[in-house]
N, C-alpha and C positions, 0 to 999 in steps of 0.2 A: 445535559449532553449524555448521550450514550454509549456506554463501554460495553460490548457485549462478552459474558462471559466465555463463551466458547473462542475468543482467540487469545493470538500474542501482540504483545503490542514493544514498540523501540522506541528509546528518547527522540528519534527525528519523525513520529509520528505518522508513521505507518503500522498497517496490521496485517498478522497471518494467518492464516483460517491452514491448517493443515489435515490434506484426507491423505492417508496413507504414504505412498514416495510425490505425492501432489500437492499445493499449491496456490492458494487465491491470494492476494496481496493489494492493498492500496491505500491508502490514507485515512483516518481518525477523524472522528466528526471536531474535534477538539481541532485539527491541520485545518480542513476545508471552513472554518468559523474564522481563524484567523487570518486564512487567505482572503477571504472573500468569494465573490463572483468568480468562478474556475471558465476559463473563456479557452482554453485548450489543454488539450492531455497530448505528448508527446513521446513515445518511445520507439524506440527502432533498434530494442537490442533483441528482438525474436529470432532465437534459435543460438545467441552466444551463452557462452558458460561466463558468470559471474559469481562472485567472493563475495561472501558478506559485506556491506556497507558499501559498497561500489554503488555508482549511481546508474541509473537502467532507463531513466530516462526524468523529463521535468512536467510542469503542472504552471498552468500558466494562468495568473489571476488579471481580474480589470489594474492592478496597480504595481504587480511584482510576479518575477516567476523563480520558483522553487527546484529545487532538486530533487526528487525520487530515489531515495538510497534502498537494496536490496538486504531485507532484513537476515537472511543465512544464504547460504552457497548451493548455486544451483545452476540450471538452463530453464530459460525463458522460454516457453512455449507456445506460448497464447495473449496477445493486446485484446483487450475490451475491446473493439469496431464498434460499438453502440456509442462509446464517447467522443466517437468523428464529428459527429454529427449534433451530438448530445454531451457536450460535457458537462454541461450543468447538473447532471447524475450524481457526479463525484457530492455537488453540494446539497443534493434533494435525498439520497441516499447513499450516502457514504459506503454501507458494508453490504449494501443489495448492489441495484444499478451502475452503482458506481465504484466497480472494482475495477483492478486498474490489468494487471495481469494475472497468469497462470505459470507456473513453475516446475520443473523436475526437481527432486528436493535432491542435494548429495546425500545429504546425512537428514533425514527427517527430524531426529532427538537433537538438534542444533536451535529448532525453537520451542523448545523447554525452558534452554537459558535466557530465554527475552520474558520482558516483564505480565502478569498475569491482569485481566481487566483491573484489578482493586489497587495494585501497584501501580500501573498506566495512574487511574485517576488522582493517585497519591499524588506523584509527579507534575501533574499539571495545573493542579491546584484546586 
């Protein structure tokens, strides 16, 4: 599996790629293995302000569906639209194609304290 060094990663197995007060976030190739077959992405919280750990929308597998928690405090600015169509992204490329949102960051150095690639893989075994 791959943990790419350049982000952050949370116990509920999402990751943050941070560019300056900005944002990319979506699920662990470690999340989308255990899900399985990703058969929809759902969120509809574009343009609310959201608190760490709150949930921003779900991830819907052939057998169960998931909850999407936002890894620091922010406004949602942007849904992936390629995953309408294309969810299967999330499970072909997890940290390319299949990112899930975009974010205004509150406080940017909020995902400093989320775990580093080496930590994430500690974690999950």
């Amino acid at each position: 599996m791959q943990y790419p060094e350049n982000l952050r990663y949370t116990s509920d197995h999402e990751w943050i790629m941070v560019e300056g007060n900005t944002a990319t976030v979506g699920i662990t190739d470690f999340a989308q293995r255990e899900l399985g077959d990703i058969v929809f992405v759902d969120v509809n919280t574009v343009g609310k302000s959201l608190k760490a750990n709150e949930i921003f929308g779900t991830v819907e597998a052939v057998k169960t569906v998931s909850d999407l928690y936002l890894p620091v405090s922010g406004k949602i600015t942007e849904v992936n639209s390629e995953l309408e169509g294309n969810p299967e992204y999330v499970n072909q490329d997890p940290y390319g194609k299949g990112w899930m949102i975009k974010m205004e960051l509150d406080n940017p150095s909020d995902a400093d304290a989320l775990m580093n690639a080496a930590a994430y893989e500690k974690s999950v075994g």
